[in-house]
LUMZAFI-800931 format. One line per field, with one value per residue: z, x, y of N, C-alpha, C in turn. Coordinates in nm, 4 decimals, padded with zeros to 6 digits. Each point is the difference from the previous one (the first is absolute). Last residue first. Layout:
// residues N
nup	Z, ...
neast	X, ...
nnorth	Y, ...
caup	Z, ...
caeast	X, ...
canorth	Y, ...
cup	Z, ...
ceast	X, ...
cnorth	Y, ...
This chain:
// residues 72
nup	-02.9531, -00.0914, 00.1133, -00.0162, 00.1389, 00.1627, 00.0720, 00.3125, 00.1934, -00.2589, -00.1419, 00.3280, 00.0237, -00.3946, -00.0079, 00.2633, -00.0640, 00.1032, 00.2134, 00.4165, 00.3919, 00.1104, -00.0103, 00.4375, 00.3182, 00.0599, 00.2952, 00.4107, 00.1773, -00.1394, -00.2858, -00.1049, 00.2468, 00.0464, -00.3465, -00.2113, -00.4517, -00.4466, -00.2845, -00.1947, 00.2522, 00.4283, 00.0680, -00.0447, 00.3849, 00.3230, -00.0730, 00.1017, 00.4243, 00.0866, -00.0902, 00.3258, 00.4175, -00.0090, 00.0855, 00.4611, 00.2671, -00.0789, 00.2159, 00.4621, 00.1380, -00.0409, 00.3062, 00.4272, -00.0376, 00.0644, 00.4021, 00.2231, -00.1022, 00.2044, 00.4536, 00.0442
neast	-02.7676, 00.5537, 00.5575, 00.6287, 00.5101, 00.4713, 00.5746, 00.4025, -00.0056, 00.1176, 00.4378, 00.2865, -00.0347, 00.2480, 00.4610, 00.1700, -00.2672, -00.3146, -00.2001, -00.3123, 00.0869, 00.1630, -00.3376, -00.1572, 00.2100, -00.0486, -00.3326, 00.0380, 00.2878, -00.1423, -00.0353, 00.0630, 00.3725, 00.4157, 00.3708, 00.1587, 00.0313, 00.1040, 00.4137, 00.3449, 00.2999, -00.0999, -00.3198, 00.1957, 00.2073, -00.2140, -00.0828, 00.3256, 00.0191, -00.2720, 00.0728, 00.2807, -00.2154, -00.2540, 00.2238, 00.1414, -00.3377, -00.0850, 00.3467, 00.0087, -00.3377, 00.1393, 00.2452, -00.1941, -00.1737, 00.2296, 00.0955, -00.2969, -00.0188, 00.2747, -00.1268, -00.2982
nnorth	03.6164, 00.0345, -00.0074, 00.0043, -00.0832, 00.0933, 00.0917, 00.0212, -00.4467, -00.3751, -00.0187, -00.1987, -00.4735, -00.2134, -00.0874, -00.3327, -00.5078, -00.4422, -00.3613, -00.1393, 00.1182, 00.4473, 00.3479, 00.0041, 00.2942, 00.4619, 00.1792, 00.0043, 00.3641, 00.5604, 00.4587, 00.4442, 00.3054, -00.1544, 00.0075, 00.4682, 00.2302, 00.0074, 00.0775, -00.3335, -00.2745, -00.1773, -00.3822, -00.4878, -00.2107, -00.2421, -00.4545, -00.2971, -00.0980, -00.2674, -00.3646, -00.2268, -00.1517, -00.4078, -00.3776, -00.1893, -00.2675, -00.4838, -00.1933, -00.0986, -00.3296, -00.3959, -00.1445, -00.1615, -00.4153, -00.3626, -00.1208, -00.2279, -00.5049, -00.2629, -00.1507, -00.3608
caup	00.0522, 00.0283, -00.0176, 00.0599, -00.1164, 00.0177, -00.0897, -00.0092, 00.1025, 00.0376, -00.0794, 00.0029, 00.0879, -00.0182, -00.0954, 00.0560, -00.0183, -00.0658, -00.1086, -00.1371, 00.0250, -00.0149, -00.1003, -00.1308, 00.0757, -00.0592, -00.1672, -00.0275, -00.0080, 00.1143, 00.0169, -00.1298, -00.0108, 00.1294, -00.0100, 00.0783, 00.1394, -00.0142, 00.0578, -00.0960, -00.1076, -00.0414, 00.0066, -00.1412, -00.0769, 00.0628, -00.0397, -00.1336, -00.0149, 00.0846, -00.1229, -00.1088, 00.0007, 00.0004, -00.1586, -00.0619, 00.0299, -00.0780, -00.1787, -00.0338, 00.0250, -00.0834, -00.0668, -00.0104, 00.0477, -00.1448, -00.0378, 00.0531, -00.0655, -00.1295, -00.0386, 00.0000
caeast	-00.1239, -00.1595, -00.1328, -00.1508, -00.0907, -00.0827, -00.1518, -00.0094, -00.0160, -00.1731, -00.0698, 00.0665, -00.0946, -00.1589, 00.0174, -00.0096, 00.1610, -00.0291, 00.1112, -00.0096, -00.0311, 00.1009, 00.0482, -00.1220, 00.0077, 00.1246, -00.0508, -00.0543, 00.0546, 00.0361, -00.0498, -00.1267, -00.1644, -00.0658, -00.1175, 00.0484, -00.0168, -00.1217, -00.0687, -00.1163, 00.0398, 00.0763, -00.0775, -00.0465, 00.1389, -00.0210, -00.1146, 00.0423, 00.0870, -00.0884, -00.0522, 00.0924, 00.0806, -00.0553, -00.0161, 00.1092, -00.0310, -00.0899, 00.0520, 00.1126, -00.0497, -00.1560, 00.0709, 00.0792, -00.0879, -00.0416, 00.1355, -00.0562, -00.0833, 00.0121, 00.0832, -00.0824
canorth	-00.0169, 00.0880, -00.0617, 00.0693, -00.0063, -00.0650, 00.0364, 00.0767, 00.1217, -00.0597, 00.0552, 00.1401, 00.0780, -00.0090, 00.1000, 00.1436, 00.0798, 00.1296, -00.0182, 00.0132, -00.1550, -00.0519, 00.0175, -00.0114, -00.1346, -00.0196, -00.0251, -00.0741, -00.1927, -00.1100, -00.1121, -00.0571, 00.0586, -00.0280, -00.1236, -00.0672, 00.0387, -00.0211, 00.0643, 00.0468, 00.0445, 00.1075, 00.1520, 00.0871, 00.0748, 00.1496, 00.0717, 00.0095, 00.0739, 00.0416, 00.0198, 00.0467, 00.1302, 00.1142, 00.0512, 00.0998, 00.1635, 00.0531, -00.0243, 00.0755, 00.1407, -00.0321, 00.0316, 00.0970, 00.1435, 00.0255, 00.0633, 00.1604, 00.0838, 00.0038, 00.1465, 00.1191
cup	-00.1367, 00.0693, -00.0543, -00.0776, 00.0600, -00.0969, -00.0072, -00.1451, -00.0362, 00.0941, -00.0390, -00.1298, 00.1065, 00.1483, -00.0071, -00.0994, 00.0862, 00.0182, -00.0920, -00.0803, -00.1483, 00.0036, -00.0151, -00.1333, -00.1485, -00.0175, -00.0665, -00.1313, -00.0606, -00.0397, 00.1064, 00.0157, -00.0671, 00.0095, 00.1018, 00.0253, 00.0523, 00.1430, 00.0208, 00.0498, -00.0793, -00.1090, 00.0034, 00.0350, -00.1762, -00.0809, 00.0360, -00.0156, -00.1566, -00.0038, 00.0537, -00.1122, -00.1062, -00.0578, -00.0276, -00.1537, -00.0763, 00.0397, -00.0341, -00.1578, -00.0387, 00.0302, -00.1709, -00.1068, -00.0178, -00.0049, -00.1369, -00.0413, 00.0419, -00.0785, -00.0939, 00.0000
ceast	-00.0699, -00.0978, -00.1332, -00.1331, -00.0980, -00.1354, -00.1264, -00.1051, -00.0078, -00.0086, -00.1654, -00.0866, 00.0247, -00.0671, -00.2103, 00.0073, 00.0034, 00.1277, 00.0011, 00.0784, -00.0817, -00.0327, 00.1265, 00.0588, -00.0867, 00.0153, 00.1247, -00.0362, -00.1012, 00.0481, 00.0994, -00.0797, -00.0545, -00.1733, -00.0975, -00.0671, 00.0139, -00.0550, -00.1195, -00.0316, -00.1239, 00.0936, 00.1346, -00.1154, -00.1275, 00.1353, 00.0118, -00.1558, 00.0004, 00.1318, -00.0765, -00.0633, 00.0771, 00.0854, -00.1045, -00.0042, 00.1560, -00.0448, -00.1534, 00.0183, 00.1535, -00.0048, -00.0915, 00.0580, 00.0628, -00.0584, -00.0203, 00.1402, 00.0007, -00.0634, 00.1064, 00.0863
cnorth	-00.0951, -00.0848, 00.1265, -00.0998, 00.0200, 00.0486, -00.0873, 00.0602, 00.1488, 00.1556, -00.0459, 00.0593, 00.1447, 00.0254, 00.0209, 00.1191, 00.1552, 00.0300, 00.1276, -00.0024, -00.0735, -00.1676, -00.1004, -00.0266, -00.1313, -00.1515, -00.0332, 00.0357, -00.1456, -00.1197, -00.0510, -00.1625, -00.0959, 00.1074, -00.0262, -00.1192, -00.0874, 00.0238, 00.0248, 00.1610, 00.0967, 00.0222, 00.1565, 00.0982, 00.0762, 00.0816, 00.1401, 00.0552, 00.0475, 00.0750, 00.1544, 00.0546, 00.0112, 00.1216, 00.1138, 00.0510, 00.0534, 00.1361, 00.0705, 00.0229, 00.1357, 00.1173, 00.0595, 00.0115, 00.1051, 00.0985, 00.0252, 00.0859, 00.1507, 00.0675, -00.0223, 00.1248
């Protein structure tokens, strides 16, 4: 059993360090582009979302900074 909770951990370690990394390289292209700051525009959990989805950071730096307006 503490094999497993050593898998665990480590699991969770790999899948918050790729967070913070895709979630870095997103906030690198809002500021290239000068699309503002990421932390206005969207939360960890929604971020979060997008990364569990397989969404490139190049695409959801520019999901953000030009989001597609819905008509009624």
């Amino acid at each position: 059993m503490k094999l497993f909770h050593k898998t665990s951990a480590l699991s969770f370690y790999m899948i918050h360090s790729g967070f913070m990394a895709f979630k870095a390289r997103v906030k690198e292209e809002l500021d290239a582009t000068g699309g503002g700051n990421l932390d206005d525009l969207l939360d960890d959990d929604s971020l979060h979302a997008y990364y569990r989805n397989g969404d490139s950071p190049d695409y959801v730096a520019a999901s953000l900074w030009n989001p597609v307006l819905e008509e009624d």
